[in-house]
N, C-alpha and C positions, 0 to 999 in steps of 0.2 A: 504494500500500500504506500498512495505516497502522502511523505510530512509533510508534503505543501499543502494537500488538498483542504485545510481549513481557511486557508488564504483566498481558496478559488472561492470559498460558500460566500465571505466578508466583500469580496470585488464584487461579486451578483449583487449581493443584498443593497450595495451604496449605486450601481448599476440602476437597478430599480428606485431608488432615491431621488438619483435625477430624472426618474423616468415620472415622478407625479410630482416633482417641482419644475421640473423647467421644460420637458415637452407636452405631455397630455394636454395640459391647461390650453393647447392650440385646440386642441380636436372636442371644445366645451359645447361646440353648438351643432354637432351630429346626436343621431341615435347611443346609446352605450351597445346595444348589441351590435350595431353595424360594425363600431369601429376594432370590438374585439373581432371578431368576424373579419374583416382587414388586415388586420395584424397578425392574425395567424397563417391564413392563406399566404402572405407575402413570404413568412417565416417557412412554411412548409414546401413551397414551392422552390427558394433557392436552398434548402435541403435536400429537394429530392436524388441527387447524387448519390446519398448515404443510402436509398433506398433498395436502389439497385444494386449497390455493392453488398448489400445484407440481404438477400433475398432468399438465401440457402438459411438463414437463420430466425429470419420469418415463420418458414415453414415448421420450422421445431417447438416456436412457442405453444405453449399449450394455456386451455382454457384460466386458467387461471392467471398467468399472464396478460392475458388479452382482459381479464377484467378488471385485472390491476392499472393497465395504459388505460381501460376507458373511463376507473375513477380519476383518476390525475386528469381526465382531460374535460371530464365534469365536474369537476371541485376546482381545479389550480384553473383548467385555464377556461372554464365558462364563468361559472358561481362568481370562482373567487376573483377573476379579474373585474364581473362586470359589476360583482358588490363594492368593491373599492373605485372603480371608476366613477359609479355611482354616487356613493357616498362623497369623491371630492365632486362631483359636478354641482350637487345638494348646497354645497358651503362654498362654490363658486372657487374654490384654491385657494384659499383666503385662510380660512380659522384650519391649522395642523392636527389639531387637540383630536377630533374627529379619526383624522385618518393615524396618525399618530398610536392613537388607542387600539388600533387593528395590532398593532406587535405588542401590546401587552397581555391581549387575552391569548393573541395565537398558542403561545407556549403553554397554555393550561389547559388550551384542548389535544395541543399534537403530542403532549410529555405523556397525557392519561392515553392518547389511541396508539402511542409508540409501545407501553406498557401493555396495553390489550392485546396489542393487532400482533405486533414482531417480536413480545416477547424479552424487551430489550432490559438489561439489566446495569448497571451502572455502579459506582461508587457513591456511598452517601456526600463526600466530598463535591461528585458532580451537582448535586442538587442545592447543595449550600453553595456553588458560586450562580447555580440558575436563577435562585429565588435574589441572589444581591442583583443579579444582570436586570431583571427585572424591577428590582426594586432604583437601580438609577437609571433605565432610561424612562421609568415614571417621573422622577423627579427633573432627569433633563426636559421633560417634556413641561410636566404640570405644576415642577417646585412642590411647596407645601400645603396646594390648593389640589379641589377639587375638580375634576375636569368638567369648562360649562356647556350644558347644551339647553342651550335656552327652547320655551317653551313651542316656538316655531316650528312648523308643523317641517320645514324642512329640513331642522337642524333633528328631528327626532327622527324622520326618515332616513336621515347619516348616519346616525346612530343604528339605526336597524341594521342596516348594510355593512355597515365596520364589523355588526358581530357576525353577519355572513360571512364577511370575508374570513376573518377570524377563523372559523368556524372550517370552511374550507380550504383555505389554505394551508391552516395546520395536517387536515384530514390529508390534504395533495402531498404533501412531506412524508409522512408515512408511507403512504399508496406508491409512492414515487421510489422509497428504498426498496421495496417488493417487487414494483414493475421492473428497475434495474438489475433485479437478480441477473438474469437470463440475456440482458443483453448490453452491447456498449453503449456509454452514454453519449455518442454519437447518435447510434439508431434511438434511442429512449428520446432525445430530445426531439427526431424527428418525428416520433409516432404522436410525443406530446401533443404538438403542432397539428399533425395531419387530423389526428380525431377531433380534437377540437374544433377544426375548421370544419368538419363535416355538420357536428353537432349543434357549432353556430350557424351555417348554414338554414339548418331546421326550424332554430328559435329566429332568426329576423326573419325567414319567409313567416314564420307565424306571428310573427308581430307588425307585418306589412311594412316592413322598415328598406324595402331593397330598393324602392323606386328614391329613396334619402340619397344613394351613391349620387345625385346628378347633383346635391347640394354641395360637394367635397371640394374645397379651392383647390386652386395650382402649393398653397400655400403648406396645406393640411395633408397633403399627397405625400411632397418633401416631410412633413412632420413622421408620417406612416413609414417611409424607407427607411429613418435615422432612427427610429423606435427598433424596427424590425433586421434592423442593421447594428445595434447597438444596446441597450434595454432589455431588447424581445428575444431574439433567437444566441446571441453570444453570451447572455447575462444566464438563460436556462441550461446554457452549453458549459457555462461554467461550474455552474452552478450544481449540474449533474456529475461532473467529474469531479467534483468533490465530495457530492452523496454517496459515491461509488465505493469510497474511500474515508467516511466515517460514520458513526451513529445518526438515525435521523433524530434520535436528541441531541447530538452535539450540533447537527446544522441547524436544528429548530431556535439554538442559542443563539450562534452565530450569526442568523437571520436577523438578531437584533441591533445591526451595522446600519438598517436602514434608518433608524431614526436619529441615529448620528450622522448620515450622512443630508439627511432632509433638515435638521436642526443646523448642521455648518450653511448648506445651500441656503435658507431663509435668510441667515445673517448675510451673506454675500451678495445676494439676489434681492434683500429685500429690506434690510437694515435691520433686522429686530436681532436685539443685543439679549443673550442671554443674562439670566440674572447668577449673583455668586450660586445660592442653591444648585440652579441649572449644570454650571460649570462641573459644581462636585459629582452632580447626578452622570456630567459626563463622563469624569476621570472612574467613578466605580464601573459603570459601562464596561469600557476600556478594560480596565482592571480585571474585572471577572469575565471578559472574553479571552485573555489572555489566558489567564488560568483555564478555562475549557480545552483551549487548543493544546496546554500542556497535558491533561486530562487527554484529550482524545490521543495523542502523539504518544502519549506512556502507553496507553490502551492494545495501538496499531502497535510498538514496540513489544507489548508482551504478547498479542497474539502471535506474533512474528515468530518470536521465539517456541512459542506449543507447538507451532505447524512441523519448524526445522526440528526438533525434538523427535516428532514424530517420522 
C-alpha cells in the first residue's frame, strides 16, 4: 500500500473546496439535476478509454459489485451531489454554516455504516483524534456559537439537504471501499461516472429539466469543462487511489480538508477574517489529521508486515 495515499484523500477533499466556493456559484441559475447530469457525462465520456482497456474485468465482476458501483452512484454522485448543490443554491453561496455543516454530520453516519457494513475495526486512539477533528472544524467553522438557520423557509430547506448530503455521502464512502475491492480505481472512478450519468439521465427526463440545456451560457459551458477537468473526474481519481489504500474511516476523516480548504478560500475570495476561536478550531483540524495519517500509515505498516510473515 502506498504512505502517500492519505495525501491523495486531503488534495480531493480541498479539490472539492474550490469546487463550491469558487466554481458552482456560476452554474446558480440552471436546474441542480441538469447540471449534475452534465458533469458527469463530460467526466465519463473523457474516461471512457479506461473502459475498454478493462473490459476483461468487467466481465468478472459479480453481482454484488455491481450493486456496490450502483450505491456510490446513487448516494455520492446523484443524492449527494444534488443535496449539496442544492443546499448552496438555497443560501445563494453566501452563509458556509449550511454547507459547512454537511462535514460535521458526515462522519457520524459513515464511522457507524463503516462499522456495520465493512466491518472495520480501529484503534480506540483512532477515535479520540476523530471526535477532536470534528470537534475543530466545528469551531473553525461556528466558534462558540451555535450554527444559524434562520427561520426562512429556505435557509430550512438547506438544512434539509446538508443532512442529505451528509447522509449520502458518508453512505458513498463506505459503498465506495466495497465497490473498489475488485477493481482499479481507474475503472471505479469511471463506472462512478458512467452510472451516474445514466441514472441522472432518468431523474431530469422526469423532472422535465432537459429542454433547460438551451438556457446554458458560453460562460457556464467553460465552468462545466474546468469542474469536470479538475473538481469532478481528477478530485474522484484521486480520491479513489487513496480509498484503495486506506480505511474508509480514515478517508471519512481526512474528508475533513474541505472545510479548511472553503474556510482559507472565503478569506481570500471574500475577506471574512476568521476569529482567534476559529484559528484554534483550525490548528486542532490540522493537528488530529495528522495524527490519523500516522494512524493509518502504522496501520498499512503492520498489515505489511502479517502478509510478508505469512
Amino acid at each position: 500500500m502506498n504512505k502517500f495515499a492519505p495525501i491523495f484523500i486531503i488534495l480531493a477533499a480541498i479539490l472539492w473546496g474550490i469546487d463550491g466556493i469558487v466554481l458552482r456559484p456560476d452554474l446558480y441559475t440552471l436546474p441542480v439535476a441538469l447540471v449534475v447530469l452534465i458533469e458527469s457525462i463530460i467526466v465519463a465520456i473523457y474516461l471512457s478509454p479506461v473502459l475498454f482497456k478493462n473490459l476483461s474485468v468487467l466481465k468478472k465482476l459479480s453481482s454484488k459489485d455491481w450493486l456496490a458501483f450502483i450505491g456510490v452512484a446513487i448516494f455520492g454522485g446523484a443524492i449527494g451531489i444534488m443535496s449539496i448543490t442544492k443546499a448552496l443554491f438555497y443560501v445563494n453561496f453566501v452563509n458556509l454554516s449550511i454547507v459547512i455543516l454537511i462535514q460535521k454530520l458526515q462522519p457520524l453516519f459513515a464511522l457507524t455504516l463503516a462499522a456495520i457494513i465493512l466491518k472495520e475495526r480501529l484503534p480506540g486512539k483512532f477515535f479520540y483524534w476523530a471526535a477532536l477533528a470534528i470537534v475543530g472544524a466545528y469551531l473553525m467553522t461556528f466558534g462558540f456559537h451555535l450554527p444559524k438557520i434562520s427561520s426562512d423557509n429556505k435557509h430550512l430547506l438547506a438544512a434539509m439537504y446538508a443532512l442529505f448530503a451528509a447522509f449520502s455521502f458518508g453512505f458513498s464512502t463506505v459503498l465506495s471501499k466495497r465497490a473498489l475491492k475488485n477493481v482499479s480505481f481507474e475503472l471505479g472512478t469511471y463506472l462512478r461516472f458512467a452510472i451516474s450519468s445514466i441514472i441522472m439521465f432518468f431523474v431530469v427526463l422526469g423532472f422535465s429539466e432537459l429542454p433547460s440545456i438551451t438556457m446554458i451560457t458560453q460562460n457556464q459551458w467553460l465552468i462545466f469543462v474546468l469542474i469536470a477537468f479538475s473538481t469532478g473526474g481528477p478530485a474522484i481519481f484521486l480520491y479513489y487511489y487513496g480509498l484503495k489504500n486506506v480505511t474508509a474511516s480514515t478517508a471519512i476523516i481526512l474528508e475533513l480538508a474541505f472545510p479548511l480548504s472553503a474556510v482559507v478560500l472565503e478569506y481570500f475570495l471574500h475577506g471574512n477574517i476568521l476569529s482567534l476561536v476559529q484559528w484554534i478550531g483550525v490548528a486542532i483540524l490540522i493537528y488530529s489529521i495528522t495524527n490519523v495519517v500516522k494512524i493509518s500509515n502504522a496501520r498499512r505498516v503492520a498489515l505489511s508486515s502479517i502478509r510478508t510473515e505469512k
